[in-house]
Every structure is written in structure tokens, then in C-alpha cells.
C-alpha positions in Angstrom: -0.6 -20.1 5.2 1.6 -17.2 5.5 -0.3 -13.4 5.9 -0.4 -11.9 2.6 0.8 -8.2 2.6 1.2 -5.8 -0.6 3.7 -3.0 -0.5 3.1 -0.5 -2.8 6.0 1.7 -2.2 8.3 3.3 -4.9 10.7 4.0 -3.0 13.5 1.3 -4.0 15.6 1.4 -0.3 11.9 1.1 1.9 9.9 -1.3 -0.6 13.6 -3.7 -0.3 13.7 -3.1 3.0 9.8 -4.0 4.3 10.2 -6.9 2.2 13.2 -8.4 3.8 11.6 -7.8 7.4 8.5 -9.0 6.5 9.8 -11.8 4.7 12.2 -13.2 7.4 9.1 -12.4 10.2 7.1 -15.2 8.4 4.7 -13.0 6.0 4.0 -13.2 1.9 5.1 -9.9 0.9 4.5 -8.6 -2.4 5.9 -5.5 -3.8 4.6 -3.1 -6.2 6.8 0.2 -7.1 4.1 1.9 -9.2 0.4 2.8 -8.5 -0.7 1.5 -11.4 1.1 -2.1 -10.1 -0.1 -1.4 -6.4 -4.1 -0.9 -7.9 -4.1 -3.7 -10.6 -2.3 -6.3 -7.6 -5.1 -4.9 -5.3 -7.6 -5.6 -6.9 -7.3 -8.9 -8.6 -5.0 -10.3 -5.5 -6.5 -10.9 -1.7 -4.0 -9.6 0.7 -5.0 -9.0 4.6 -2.9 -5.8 4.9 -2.0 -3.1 2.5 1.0 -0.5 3.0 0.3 2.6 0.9 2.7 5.2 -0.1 1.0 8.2 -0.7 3.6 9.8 -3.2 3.6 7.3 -6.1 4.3 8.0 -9.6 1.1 7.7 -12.0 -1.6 6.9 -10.0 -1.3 8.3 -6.3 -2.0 6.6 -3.4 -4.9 8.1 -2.4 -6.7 7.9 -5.2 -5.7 4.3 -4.8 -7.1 3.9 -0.9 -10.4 6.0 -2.7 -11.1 3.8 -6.0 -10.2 0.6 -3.6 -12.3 1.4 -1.2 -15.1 2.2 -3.1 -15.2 -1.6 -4.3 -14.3 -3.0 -0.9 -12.7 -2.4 2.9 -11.6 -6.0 3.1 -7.8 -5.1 3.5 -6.3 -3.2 6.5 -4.5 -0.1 5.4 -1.2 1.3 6.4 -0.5 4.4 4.9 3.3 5.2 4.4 4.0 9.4 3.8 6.8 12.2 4.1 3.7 14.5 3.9 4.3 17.3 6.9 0.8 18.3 6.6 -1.5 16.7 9.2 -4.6 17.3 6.7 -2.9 15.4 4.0 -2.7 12.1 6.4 -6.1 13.2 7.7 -7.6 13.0 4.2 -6.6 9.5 3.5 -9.2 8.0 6.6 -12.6 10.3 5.6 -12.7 8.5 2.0 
């Protein structure tokens, strides 16, 4: 059975592109191009790794990684950002 990975990237150029990649390297990727998507297939789906945009309309990633992780750390978490700010990536990993 093939790794499950959500995307949660809105973003339409990066969300096509990781799922292509991922797709043709043998994985089960699943997009979602809202945060409101990205939490709902979270948490009612199992997926082994998780790649989180940070800037997603509605619901932003990190209070995404900080609801989810409240509930559960099961899934390994990538986090995808054009954030500059060193704090702002920081932020994401003391949650």
C-alpha cells in the first residue's frame, strides 16, 4: 500500500506540481487547496506525512499544525512557507 501524503497547499502551480512528483514516485497524494479542506481531510483521513502551507486562505496553517496537534502527532509534518522571518518557521515546531 502506497504512503499516504496530504498536501494542503493553495497554491494551484506547487499543490499540481507535488502531486505529479509524488504521484509518479509511487505515493497516494491527496490535495487540499483550502485550510478548511487540509483540517477536515486531516482529521477524518490517516495520512503518514503532511505538507503544510502556512499561508492558506480561511483557516491558516498554523492554527491547523496547533488544533491537529492538539488531538494527535501521528503524522510527520512538512511545513511549506515564503515567510522571511525565521520566528515565523520557528513558531510552527514549539506548538
Amino acid at each position: 500500500m502506497a504512503l499516504r501524503i496530504l498536501i494542503i497547499e493553495d497554491d494551484e502551480k506547487i499543490g499540481a506540481t507535488l502531486v505529479e512528483v509524488f504521484t509518479r514516485e509511487g505515493y497516494a497524494p491527496v490535495l487540499a487547496r483550502t485550510g478548511e479542506d487540509g483540517f477536515f481531510r486531516w482529521t477524518t483521513g490517516h495520512f503518514e506525512l503532511v505538507i503544510l502551507d502556512l499561508g492558506l486562505p480561511g483557516r491558516g496553517g498554523m492554527e491547523i499544525l496547533a488544533a491537529r496537534f492538539a488531538v494527535s502527532r501521528e503524522s510527520l509534518v512538512l511545513i511549506l512557507t515564503a515567510r522571511a522571518r525565521s520566528s515565523s518557521m520557528a513558531n510552527g515546531f514549539t506548538r
